[in-house]
N, C-alpha and C positions, 0 to 999 in steps of 0.2 A: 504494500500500500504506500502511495506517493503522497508524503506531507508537505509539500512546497508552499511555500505563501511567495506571494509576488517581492521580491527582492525588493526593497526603499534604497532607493539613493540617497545617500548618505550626503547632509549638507556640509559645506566646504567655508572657509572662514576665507575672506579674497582681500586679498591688498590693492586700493587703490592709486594710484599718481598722485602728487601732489596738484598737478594742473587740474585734474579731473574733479578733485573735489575742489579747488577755487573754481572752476568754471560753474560746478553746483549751487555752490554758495553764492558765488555773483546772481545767479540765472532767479534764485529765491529773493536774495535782499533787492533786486530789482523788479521785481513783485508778478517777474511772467510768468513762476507756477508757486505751489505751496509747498512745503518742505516733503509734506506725502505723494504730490504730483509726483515731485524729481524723484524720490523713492519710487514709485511705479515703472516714471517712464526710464527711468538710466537704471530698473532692475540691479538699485539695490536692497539686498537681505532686509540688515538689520531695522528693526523699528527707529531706533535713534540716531540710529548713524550720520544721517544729517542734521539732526539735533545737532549733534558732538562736534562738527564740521563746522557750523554755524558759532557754535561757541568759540570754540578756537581759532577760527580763521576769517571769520565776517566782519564788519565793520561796526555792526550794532554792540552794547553795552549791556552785556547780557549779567555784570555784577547786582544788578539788583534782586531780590528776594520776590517772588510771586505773587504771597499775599500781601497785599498791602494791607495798615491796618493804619486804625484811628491814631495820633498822637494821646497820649494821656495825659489830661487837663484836667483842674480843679471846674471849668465853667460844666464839664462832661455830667459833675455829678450835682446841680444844680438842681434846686427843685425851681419852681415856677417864680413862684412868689420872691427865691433869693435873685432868680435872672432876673424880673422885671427891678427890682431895689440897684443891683448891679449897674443895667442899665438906663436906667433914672441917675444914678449918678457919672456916668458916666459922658452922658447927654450934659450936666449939669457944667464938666469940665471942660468940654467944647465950649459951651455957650460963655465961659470965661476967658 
Protein backbone atom coordinates (compact mmCIF):
# COMPACT_ATOMS: atom_id res chain seq x y z
CA UNK A 1 0.00 0.00 0.00
CA UNK A 2 1.22 3.45 -1.25
CA UNK A 3 1.37 6.34 1.45
CA UNK A 4 2.57 9.35 -0.59
CA UNK A 5 1.09 12.63 0.39
CA UNK A 6 1.86 15.22 -2.31
CA UNK A 7 5.59 16.54 -1.48
CA UNK A 8 5.31 20.68 -0.09
CA UNK A 9 7.83 22.71 -1.34
CA UNK A 10 9.73 23.70 1.08
CA UNK A 11 9.82 27.66 1.54
CA UNK A 12 13.30 29.29 0.94
CA UNK A 13 14.55 32.49 2.80
CA UNK A 14 15.81 34.90 -0.44
CA UNK A 15 18.39 37.74 -0.26
CA UNK A 16 17.41 40.77 -1.90
CA UNK A 17 19.86 43.64 -3.66
CA UNK A 18 20.26 46.49 -2.14
CA UNK A 19 18.93 48.60 -5.23
CA UNK A 20 15.98 46.21 -5.38
CA UNK A 21 14.73 47.20 -2.06
CA UNK A 22 15.52 51.02 -2.43
CA UNK A 23 13.61 50.81 -5.69
CA UNK A 24 10.69 49.23 -3.22
CA UNK A 25 10.83 51.66 -0.98
CA UNK A 26 11.19 54.72 -3.38
CA UNK A 27 8.04 53.19 -5.40
CA UNK A 28 5.83 53.02 -1.64
CA UNK A 29 7.13 56.56 -0.11
CA UNK A 30 6.06 57.86 -3.43
CA UNK A 31 2.63 56.61 -2.94
CA UNK A 32 2.34 54.40 -6.41
CA UNK A 33 1.50 51.39 -4.43
CA UNK A 34 1.07 50.32 -0.80
CA UNK A 35 3.73 48.41 1.06
CA UNK A 36 1.34 45.16 0.44
CA UNK A 37 0.96 46.11 -3.27
CA UNK A 38 4.89 45.90 -3.73
CA UNK A 39 4.69 42.76 -1.53
CA UNK A 40 2.29 41.17 -4.04
CA UNK A 41 3.44 42.56 -7.14
CA UNK A 42 7.76 42.10 -6.76
CA UNK A 43 6.43 38.55 -4.88
CA UNK A 44 7.91 39.10 -1.84
CA UNK A 45 7.56 36.33 1.06
CA UNK A 46 7.74 37.99 4.17
CA UNK A 47 4.70 39.82 5.73
CA UNK A 48 7.19 42.71 6.94
CA UNK A 49 9.73 42.75 4.83
CA UNK A 50 8.86 45.96 3.41
CA UNK A 51 7.99 47.17 6.64
CA UNK A 52 11.71 46.49 7.67
CA UNK A 53 12.96 48.16 4.23
CA UNK A 54 10.98 51.05 4.91
CA UNK A 55 12.28 51.57 8.36
CA UNK A 56 15.78 51.26 7.53
CA UNK A 57 16.09 52.78 4.25
CA UNK A 58 13.18 55.30 3.58
CA UNK A 59 13.20 58.61 4.13
CA UNK A 60 10.14 58.94 6.50
CA UNK A 61 10.65 59.10 10.46
CA UNK A 62 9.57 56.11 11.59
CA UNK A 63 11.19 56.83 15.45
CA UNK A 64 7.89 57.69 16.68
CA UNK A 65 5.66 55.34 18.86
CA UNK A 66 2.12 54.40 17.36
CA UNK A 67 -0.13 55.10 19.88
CA UNK A 68 -0.27 58.39 20.43
CA UNK A 69 -1.62 59.27 23.76
CA UNK A 70 -3.07 62.29 25.72
CA UNK A 71 -0.40 64.45 27.46
CA UNK A 72 -1.03 64.37 31.35
CA UNK A 73 -2.42 67.52 32.71
CA UNK A 74 -3.99 68.75 35.85
CA UNK A 75 -6.93 70.67 33.47
CA UNK A 76 -7.59 66.56 32.31
CA UNK A 77 -8.92 65.99 35.62
CA UNK A 78 -11.04 68.92 36.09
CA UNK A 79 -14.40 68.79 37.15
CA UNK A 80 -16.82 71.22 35.52
CA UNK A 81 -17.54 73.67 37.87
CA UNK A 82 -13.28 73.95 38.64
CA UNK A 83 -12.89 74.50 34.55
CA UNK A 84 -15.43 77.16 34.39
CA UNK A 85 -13.61 79.06 37.83
CA UNK A 86 -10.23 78.39 35.93
CA UNK A 87 -11.52 79.81 33.06
CA UNK A 88 -13.22 82.89 34.58
CA UNK A 89 -10.00 83.79 35.76
CA UNK A 90 -8.33 83.34 33.25
CA UNK A 91 -10.53 85.48 30.91
CA UNK A 92 -10.15 87.94 33.90
CA UNK A 93 -6.09 88.06 33.14
CA UNK A 94 -6.57 88.82 29.40
CA UNK A 95 -8.82 91.56 30.18
CA UNK A 96 -5.96 93.05 32.32
Amino acid sequence: MDTSRPTRQKRTQRDYTMGFKLQVVAAVEKGDMTYKQAQRIYGIQGRSTVLNWLRKHGKLDWSQSKGRTMPHSPKAKETPAQKIKRLERELEDERL
